[in-house]
C-alpha positions in Angstrom: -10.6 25.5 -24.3 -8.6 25.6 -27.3 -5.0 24.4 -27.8 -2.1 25.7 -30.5 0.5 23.7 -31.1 3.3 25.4 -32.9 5.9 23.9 -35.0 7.8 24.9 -37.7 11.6 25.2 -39.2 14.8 26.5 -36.7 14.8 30.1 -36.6 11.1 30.6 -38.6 9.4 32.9 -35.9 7.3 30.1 -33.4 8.3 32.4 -30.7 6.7 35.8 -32.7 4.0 33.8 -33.1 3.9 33.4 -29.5 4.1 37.0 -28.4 1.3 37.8 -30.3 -1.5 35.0 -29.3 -0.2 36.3 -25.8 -0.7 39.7 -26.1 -3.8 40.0 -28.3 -5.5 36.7 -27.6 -4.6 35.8 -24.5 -3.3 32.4 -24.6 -1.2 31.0 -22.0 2.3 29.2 -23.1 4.2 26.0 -22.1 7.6 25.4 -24.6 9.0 22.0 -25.2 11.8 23.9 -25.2 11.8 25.5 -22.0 10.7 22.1 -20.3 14.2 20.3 -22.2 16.4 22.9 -20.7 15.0 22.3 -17.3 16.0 18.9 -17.7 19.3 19.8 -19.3 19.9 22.1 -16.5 18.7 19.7 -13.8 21.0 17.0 -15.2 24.5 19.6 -15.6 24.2 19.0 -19.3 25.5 21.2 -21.8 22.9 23.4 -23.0 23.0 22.9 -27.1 20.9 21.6 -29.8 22.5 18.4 -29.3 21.4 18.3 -25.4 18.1 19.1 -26.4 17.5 16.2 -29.2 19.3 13.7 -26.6 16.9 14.3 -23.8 13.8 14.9 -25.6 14.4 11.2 -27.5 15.5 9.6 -24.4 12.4 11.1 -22.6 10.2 10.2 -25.4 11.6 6.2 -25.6 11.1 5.6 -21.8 7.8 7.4 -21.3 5.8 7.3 -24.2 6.1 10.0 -27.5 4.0 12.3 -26.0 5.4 12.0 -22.9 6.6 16.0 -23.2 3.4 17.5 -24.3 1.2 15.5 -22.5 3.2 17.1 -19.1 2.5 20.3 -20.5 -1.3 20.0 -21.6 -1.9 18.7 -18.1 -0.6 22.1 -16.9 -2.5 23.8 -19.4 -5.7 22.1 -18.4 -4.8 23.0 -14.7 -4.5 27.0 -16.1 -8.2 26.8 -17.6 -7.1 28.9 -20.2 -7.1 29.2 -24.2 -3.1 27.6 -24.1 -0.2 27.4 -26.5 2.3 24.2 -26.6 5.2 25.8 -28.7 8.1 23.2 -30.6 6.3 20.3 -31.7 8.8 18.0 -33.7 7.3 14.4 -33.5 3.9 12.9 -34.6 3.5 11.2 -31.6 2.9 14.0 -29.7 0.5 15.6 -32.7 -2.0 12.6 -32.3 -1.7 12.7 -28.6 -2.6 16.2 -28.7 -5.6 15.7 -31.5 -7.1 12.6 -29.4 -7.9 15.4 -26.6 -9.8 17.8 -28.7 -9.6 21.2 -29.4 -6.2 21.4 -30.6 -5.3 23.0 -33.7 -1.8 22.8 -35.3 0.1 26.1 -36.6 3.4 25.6 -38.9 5.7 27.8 -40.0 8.4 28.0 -42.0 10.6 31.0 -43.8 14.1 30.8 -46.1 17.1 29.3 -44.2 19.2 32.2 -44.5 16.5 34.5 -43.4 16.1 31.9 -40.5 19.9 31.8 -39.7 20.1 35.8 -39.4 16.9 35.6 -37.0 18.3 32.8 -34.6 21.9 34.9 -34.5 19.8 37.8 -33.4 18.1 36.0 -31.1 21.0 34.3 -29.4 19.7 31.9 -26.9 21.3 29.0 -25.6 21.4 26.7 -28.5 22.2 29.5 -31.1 25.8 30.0 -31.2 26.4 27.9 -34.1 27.7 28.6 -37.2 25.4 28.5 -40.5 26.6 25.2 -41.8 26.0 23.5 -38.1 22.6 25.4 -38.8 21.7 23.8 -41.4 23.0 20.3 -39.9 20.9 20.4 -36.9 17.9 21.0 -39.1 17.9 18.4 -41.3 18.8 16.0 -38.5 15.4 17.0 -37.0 13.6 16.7 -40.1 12.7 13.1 -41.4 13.1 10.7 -38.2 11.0 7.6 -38.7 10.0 6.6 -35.4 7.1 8.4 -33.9 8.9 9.4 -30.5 11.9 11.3 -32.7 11.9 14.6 -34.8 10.2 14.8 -38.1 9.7 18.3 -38.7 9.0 17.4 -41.9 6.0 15.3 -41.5 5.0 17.5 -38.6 4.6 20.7 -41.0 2.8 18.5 -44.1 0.2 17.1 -41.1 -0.3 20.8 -40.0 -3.9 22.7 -39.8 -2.8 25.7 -41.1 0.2 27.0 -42.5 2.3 30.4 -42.4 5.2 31.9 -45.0 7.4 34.5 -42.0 9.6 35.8 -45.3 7.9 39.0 -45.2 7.1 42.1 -42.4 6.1 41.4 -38.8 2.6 43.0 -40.2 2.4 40.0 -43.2 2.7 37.8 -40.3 0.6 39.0 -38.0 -2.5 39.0 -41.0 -1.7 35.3 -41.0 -2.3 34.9 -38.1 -5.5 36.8 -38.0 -6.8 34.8 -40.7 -5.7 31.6 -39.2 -7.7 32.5 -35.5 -11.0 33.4 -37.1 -11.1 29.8 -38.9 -10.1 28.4 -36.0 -12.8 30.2 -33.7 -15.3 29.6 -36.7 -14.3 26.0 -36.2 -14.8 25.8 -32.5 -18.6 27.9 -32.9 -19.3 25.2 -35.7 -18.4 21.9 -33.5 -20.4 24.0 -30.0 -23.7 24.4 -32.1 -23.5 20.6 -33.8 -23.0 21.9 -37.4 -20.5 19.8 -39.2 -17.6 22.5 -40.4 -15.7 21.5 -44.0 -12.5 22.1 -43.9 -11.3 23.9 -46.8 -9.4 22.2 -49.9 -5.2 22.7 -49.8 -6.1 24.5 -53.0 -8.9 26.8 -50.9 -6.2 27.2 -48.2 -3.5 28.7 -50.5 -6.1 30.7 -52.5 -6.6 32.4 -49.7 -3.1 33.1 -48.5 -2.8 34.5 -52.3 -5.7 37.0 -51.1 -4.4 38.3 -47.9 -0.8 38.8 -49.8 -2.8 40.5 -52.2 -4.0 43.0 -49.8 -0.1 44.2 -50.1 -0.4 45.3 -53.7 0.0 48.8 -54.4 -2.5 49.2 -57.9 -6.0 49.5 -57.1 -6.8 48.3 -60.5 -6.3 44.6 -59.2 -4.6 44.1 -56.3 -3.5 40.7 -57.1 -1.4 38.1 -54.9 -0.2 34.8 -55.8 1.7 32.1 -53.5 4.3 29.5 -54.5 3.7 26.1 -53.2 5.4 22.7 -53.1 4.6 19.6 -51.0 2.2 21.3 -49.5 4.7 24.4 -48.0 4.7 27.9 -49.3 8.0 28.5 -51.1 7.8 32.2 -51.8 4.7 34.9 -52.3 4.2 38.1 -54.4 1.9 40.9 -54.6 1.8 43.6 -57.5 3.8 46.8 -56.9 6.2 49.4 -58.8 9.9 47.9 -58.5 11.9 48.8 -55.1 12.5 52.5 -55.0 10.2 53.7 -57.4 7.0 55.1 -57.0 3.4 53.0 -56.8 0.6 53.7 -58.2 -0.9 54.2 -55.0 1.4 57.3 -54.3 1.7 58.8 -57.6 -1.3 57.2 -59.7 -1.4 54.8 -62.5 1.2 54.8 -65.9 -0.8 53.7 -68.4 -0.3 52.4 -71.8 -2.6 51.5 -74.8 -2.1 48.3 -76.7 -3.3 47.8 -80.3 -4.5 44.0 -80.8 -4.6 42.2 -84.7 -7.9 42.3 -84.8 -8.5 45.8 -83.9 -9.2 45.7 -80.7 -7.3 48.7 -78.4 -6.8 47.7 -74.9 -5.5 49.7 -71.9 -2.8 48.6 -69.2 -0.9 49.9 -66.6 3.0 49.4 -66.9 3.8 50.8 -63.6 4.0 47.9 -61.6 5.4 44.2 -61.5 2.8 41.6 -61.7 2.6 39.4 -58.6 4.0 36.0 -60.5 6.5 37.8 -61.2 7.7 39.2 -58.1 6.9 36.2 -56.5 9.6 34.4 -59.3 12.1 37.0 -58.9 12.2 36.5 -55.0 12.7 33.2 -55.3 15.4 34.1 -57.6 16.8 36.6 -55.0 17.2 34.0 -52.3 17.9 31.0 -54.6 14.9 29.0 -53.9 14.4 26.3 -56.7 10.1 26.6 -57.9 10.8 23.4 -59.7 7.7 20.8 -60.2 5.2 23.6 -57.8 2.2 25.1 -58.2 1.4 28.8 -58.2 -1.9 30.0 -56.9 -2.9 33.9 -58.5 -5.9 36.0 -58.9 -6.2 35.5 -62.3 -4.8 33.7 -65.4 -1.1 34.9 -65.7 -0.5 37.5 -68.9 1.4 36.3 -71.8 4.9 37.4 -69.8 4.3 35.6 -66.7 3.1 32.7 -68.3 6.9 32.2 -70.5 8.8 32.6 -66.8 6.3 30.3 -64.7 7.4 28.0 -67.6 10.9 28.6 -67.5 10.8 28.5 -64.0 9.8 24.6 -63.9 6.2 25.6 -62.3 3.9 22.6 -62.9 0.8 23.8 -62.1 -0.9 27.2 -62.5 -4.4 27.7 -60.4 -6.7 30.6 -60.4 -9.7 32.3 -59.2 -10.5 34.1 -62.0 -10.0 34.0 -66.0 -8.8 36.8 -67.8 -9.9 38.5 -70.3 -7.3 37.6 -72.5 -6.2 34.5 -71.3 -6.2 32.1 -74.5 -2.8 33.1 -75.6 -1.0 32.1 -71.9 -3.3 28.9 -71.9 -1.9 27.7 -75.5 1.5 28.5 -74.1 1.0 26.5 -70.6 -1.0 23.8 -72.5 2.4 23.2 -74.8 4.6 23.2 -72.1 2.6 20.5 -69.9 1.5 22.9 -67.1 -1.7 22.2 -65.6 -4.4 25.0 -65.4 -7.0 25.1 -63.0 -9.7 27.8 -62.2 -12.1 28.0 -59.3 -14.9 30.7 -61.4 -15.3 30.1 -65.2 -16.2 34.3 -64.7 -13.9 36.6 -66.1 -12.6 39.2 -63.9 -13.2 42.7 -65.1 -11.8 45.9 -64.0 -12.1 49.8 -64.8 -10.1 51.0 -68.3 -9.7 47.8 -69.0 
């Protein structure tokens, strides 16, 4: 029997998440949530954010912190079914869940404003706030020192596996994907007695950086990269023509010959925007600050890409591959103080290159 527990940021898509280990996994669910507004209902209470951290802390100080889930893995256990426990908050109720086996812990997180728009949408009991009480309740959630009280923070860094809901319901749901084949790869491992490794954080968000790469639209190297700080994916980009133009994909590649000092002619396409820079120019868009992170990519960034990761206050740069003319970005990044790190000394080739 295997266990999800969900937790994440207000608004960040736990309940997507949800629907879709329902409907093509078939998991069972039991909410936190739904089990604090019985109580709030059952007690007359007003049923807001505020309700919802005052009984769940109250519950939590007078039965134990994992007094909540522990009520709903009992009823999971009674179901016999592959079961999801959605809204964790405290680490109490993390180790509670981890001392039982089988449990595997999903966090998710997206921008704030993107989160606000989704929980107006959504309009459930506790969303009729405005975006400043938004934020508020948040980061009242967030850092709580005592193991029976919120600390989504601490929740999301002690997480399994982690997913960035910025992008398409399809983005998402690859995530996902990904996420359940380790986790059933996990579960086959511990059945047959082989000891599973769990991958490196630097494995984890290389692989993110692949699956976003699968968005690309240039077939001469669909690359990816992924944003990172503290552990938590700030923003992602794929290589692709800019919005409203044509991809390479549709209308084929625009390429352009470039005549080296020593002779050497090289060939590029110039038809697309490389995936650290999209990735830089979306956290631009939505005013998300890339200072002191790490940016995981295919392969070393070109010459451009390297002076904005720089700009940018990126600290760390790691990659799969080399590139084939990587020396003059790794003087630059080796100037500025930005760490470089590869997983394959290969260099990665491609066709016309």
């Amino acid at each position: 029997m295997i266990i999800i527990g969900i937790t994440g940021t207000l608004g960040a898509g736990k309940g997507t998440i949800v629907d879709y280990l329902i409907r093509n996994r078939g998991f069972v669910h039991f909410s936190v949530r739904q089990f604090l507004l019985k109580e709030i209902r059952r007690r007359k209470l007003p049923e807001n954010r505020d309700s919802m951290v005052a009984v769940a802390n109250e519950l939590r100080a007078k039965h134990g912190p994992s007094y909540i889930v522990e009520q709903l893995h009992d009823l999971a256990v009674k179901n016999g079914k592959n079961a999801i426990v959605e809204s964790i908050r405290t680490t109490g109720e993390i180790d509670a869940l981890r001392s039982k086996g089988g449990f595997f812990l999903l966090a998710v997180d997206a921008d704030a404003r993107i989160r606000y728009q989704r929980v107006q949408q959504r309009g459930s009991e506790t969303d009729n706030i405005d975006y400043d009480t938004f934020i508020a309740n948040e980061n009242r959630e967030m850092s709580g020192k005592d193991p029976a009280t919120q600390n989504l923070m601490k929740c999301i860094e002690t997480a399994d596996f982690a997913l960035d809901n910025n992008g398409t319901f399809q983005q998402l749901f690859d995530q996902i994907e990904r996420i359940m084949s380790e986790v059933d790869a996990r579960i086959k491992a511990a059945n047959s007695g082989i000891s599973y490794r769990r991958p490196s954080w630097d494995e984890y968000f290389m692989e993110v950086a692949n699956t976003v790469a699968k968005r690309a639209t240039c077939d001469r190297g669909r690359s990816g990269c992924v944003v990172v700080r503290d552990k938590r994916i700030l923003v992602t980009g794929y290589v692709g023509s800019p919005i409203g133009l044509p991809h390479c994909d549709e209308v084929g590649h625009l390429f352009k010959k470039t005549i080296h000092d020593d002779g050497r002619i090289t060939t590029h396409c110039v038809r697309t925007v490389h995936a650290e820079q999209n990735a830089i120019t979306q956290a631009a868009r939505y005013g998300i600050s890339l200072d002191n992170s790490t940016l995981y990519c295919r392969m070393t960034p070109c010459r451009t890409c390297a002076m904005l990761i720089i700009n940018c206050g990126i600290k760390r740069v790691v990659c799969e591959f080399r590139y084939h003319d990587a020396k003059e970005s790794e003087d630059m990044f080796g100037d500025a103080g930005v760490s470089l790190d590869y997983f394959n000394d290969e260099v990665l080739t491609y066709d016309n290159q």
